[in-house]
GUKOL-110897 format. One record per residue: residue number from 1; residue in one letter; z negated, x negated, y of N, C-alpha, C in turn. Coordinates in steps of 0.02 Angstrom, whole numbers, m for minus. Example, Ala and Ser with C-alpha at 12.3 -4.5 7.8 and 13.67 -1.06 7.14 Angstrom:
2
 resi resn    n.z    n.x    n.y   ca.z   ca.x   ca.y    c.z    c.x    c.y
    1    a   m390   m660   m284   m390   m615   m225   m390   m660   m165
    2    s   m354   m642   m112   m357   m684    m53   m394   m645      2
***
This chain:
122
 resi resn    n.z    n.x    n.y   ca.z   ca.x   ca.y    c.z    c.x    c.y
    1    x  m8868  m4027   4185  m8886  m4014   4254  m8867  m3943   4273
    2    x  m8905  m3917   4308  m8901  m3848   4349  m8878  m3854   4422
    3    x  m8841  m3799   4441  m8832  m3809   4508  m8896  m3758   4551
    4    x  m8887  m3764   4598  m8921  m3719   4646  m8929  m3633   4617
    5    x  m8859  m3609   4572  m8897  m3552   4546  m8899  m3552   4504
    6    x  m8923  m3594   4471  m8937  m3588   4389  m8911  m3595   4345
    7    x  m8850  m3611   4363  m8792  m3608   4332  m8768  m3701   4291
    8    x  m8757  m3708   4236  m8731  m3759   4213  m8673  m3797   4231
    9    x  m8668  m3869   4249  m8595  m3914   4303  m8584  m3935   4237
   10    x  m8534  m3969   4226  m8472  m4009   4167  m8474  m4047   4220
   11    x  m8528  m4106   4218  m8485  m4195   4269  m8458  m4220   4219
   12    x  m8420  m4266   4236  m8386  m4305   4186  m8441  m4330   4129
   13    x  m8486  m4360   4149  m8526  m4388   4080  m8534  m4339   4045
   14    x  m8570  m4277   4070  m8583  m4215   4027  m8510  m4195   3965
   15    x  m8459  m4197   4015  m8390  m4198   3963  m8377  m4247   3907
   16    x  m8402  m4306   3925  m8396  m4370   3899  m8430  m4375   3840
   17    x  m8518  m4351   3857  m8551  m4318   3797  m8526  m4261   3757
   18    x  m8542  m4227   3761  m8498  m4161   3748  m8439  m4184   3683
   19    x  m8391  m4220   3716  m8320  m4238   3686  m8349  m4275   3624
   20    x  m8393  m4351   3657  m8428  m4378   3576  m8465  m4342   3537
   21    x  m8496  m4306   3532  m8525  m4252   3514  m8507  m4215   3466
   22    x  m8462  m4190   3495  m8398  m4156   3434  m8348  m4197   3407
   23    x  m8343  m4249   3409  m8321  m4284   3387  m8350  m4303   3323
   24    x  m8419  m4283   3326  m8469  m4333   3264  m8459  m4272   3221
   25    x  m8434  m4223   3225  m8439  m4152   3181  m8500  m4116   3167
   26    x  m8554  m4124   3246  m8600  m4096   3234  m8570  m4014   3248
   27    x  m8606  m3966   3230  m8604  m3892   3256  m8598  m3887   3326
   28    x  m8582  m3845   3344  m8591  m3796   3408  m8672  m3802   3445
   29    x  m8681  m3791   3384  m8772  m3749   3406  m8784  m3802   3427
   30    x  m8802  m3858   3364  m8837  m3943   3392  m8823  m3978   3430
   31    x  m8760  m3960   3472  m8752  m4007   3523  m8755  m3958   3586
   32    x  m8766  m3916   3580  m8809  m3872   3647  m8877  m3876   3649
   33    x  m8913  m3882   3582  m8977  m3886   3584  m8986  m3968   3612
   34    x  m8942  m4008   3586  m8949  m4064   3635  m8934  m4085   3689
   35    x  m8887  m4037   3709  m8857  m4037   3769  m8907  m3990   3832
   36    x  m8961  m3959   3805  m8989  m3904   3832  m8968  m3850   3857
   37    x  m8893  m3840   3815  m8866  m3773   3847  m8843  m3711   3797
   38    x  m8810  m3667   3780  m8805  m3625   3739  m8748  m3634   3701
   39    x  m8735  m3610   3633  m8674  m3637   3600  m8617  m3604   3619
   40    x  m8611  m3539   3649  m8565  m3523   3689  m8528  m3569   3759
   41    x  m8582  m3613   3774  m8574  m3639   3820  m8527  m3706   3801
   42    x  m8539  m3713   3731  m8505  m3787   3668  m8454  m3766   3658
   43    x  m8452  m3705   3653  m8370  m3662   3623  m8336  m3654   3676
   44    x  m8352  m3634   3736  m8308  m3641   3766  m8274  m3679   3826
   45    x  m8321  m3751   3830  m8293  m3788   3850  m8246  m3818   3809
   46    x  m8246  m3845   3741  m8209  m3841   3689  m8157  m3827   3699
   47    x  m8153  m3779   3698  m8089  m3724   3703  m8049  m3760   3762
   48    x  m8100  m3747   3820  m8056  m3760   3881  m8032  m3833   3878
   49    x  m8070  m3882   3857  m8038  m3945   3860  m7987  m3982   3794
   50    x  m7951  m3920   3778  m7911  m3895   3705  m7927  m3957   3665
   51    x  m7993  m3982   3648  m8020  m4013   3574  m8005  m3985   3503
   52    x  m7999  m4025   3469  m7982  m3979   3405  m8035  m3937   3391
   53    x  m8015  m3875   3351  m8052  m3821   3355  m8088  m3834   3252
   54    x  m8132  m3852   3229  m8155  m3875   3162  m8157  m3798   3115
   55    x  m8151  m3829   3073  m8132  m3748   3019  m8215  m3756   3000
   56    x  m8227  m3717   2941  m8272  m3724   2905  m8256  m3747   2847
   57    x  m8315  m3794   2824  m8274  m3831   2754  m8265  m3794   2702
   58    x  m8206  m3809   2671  m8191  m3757   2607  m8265  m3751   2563
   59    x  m8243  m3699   2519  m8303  m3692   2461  m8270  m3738   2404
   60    x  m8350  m3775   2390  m8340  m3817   2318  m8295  m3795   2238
   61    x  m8248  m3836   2260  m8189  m3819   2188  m8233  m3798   2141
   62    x  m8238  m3748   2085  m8267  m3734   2023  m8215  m3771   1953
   63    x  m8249  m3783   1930  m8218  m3801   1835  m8188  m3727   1839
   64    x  m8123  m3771   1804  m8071  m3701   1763  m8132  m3654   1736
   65    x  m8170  m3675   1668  m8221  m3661   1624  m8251  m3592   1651
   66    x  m8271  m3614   1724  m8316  m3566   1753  m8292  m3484   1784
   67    x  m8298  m3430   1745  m8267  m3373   1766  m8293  m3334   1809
   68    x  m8276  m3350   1891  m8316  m3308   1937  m8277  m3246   1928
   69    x  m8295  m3189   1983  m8260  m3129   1999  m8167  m3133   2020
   70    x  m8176  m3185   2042  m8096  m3185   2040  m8063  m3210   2005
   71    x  m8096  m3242   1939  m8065  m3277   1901  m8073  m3216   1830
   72    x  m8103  m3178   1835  m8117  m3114   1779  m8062  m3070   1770
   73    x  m8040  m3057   1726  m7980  m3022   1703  m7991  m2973   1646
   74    x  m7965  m2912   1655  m7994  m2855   1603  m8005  m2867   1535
   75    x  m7970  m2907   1509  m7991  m2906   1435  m8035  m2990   1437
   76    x  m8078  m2986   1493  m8157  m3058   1470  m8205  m2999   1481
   77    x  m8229  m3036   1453  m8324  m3019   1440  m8345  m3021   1511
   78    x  m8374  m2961   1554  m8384  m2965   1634  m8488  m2947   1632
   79    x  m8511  m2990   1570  m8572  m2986   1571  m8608  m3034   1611
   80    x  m8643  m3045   1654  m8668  m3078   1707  m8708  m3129   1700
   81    x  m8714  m3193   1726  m8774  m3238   1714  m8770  m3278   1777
   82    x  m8826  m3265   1775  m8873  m3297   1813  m8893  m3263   1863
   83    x  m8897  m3286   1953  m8936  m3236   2002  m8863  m3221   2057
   84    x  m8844  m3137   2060  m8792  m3139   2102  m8820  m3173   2156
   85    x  m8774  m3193   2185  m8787  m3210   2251  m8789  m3282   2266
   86    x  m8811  m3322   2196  m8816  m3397   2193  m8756  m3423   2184
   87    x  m8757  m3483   2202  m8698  m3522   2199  m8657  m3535   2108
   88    x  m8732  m3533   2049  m8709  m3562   1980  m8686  m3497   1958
   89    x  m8693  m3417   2000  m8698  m3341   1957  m8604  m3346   1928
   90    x  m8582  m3341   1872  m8554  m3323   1845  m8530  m3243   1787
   91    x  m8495  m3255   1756  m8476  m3220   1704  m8459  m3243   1638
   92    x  m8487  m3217   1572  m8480  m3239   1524  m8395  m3278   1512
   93    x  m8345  m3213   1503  m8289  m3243   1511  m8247  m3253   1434
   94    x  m8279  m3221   1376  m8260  m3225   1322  m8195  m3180   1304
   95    x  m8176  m3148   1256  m8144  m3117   1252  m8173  m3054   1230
   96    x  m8153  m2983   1279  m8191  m2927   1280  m8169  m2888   1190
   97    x  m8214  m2855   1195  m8197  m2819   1115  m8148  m2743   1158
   98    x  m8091  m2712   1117  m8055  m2675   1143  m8103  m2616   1169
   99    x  m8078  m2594   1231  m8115  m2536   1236  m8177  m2545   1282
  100    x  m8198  m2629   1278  m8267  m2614   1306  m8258  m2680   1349
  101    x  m8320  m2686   1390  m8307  m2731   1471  m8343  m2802   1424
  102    x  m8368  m2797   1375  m8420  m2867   1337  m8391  m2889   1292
  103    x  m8401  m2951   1260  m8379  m2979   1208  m8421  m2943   1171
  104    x  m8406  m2973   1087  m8453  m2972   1017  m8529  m2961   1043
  105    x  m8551  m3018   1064  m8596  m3030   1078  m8653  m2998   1122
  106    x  m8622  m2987   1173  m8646  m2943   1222  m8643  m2869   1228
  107    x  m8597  m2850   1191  m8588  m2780   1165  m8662  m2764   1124
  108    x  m8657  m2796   1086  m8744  m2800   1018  m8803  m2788   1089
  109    x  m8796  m2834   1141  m8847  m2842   1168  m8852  m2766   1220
  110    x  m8803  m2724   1241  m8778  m2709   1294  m8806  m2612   1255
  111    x  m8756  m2624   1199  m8758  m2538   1166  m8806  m2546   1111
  112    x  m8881  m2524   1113  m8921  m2536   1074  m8934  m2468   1037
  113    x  m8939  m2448    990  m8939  m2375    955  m8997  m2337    980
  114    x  m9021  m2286   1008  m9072  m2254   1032  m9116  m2245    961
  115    x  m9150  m2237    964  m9219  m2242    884  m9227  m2168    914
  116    x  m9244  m2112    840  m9249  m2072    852  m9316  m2043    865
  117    x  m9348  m2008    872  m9413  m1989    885  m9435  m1946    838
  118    x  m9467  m1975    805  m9519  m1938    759  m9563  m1877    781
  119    x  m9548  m1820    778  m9575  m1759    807  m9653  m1728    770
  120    x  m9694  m1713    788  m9748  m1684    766  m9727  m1616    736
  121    x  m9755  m1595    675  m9740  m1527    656  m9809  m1470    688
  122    x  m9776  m1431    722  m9836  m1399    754  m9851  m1326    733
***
């Protein structure tokens, strides 16, 4: 409900909703969009009616196995797979050959010998 200037009232039911609402652990946004009001308007009644304030849910535990960026340490293999940015993108994670950021393996793939060029005699 609006008052006379436009402005959004908190009646008790509206609170009442509101309170179940967040209670169900919907967002901010979705219960203004159901509420027909703005999520600023979710946050800070919230606030004012000191409801618990919801974190964001942690990020999904990874397998030991899996060597992201924080799990990479100078002497693994820091050769890349898959798509940055995706949730599966990792790092090989092997053991680096001295000297260089790749394992065995990826080194072969990584430092390939330049082929020389056969020159025309002119």
């Amino acid at each position: 409900m609006t008052n006379m200037m436009g402005e959004f009232e908190w009646t008790p039911e509206r609170v009442a909703e509101l309170t179940k609402l967040w209670a169900t652990g919907l967002s901010a946004s979705e219960i203004g969009r159901r509420m027909g009001i703005t999520k600023n308007a979710v946050v800070g009644k919230v606030r004012r009616l000191d409801l618990t304030m919801r974190r964001a849910p942690a990020p999904p535990k990874r397998a030991p196995s899996v060597v992201t960026l924080d799990r990479l340490a100078s002497n693994m293999c820091s050769w890349p797979q898959g798509e940055p940015g995706s949730e599966d993108f990792r790092f090989c994670g092997h053991p680096a050959l001295p000297g260089k950021p790749y394992c065995d393996t990826h080194c072969a793939m990584a430092y390939v010998p330049a082929k020389r060029k056969v020159g025309t005699a002119a």
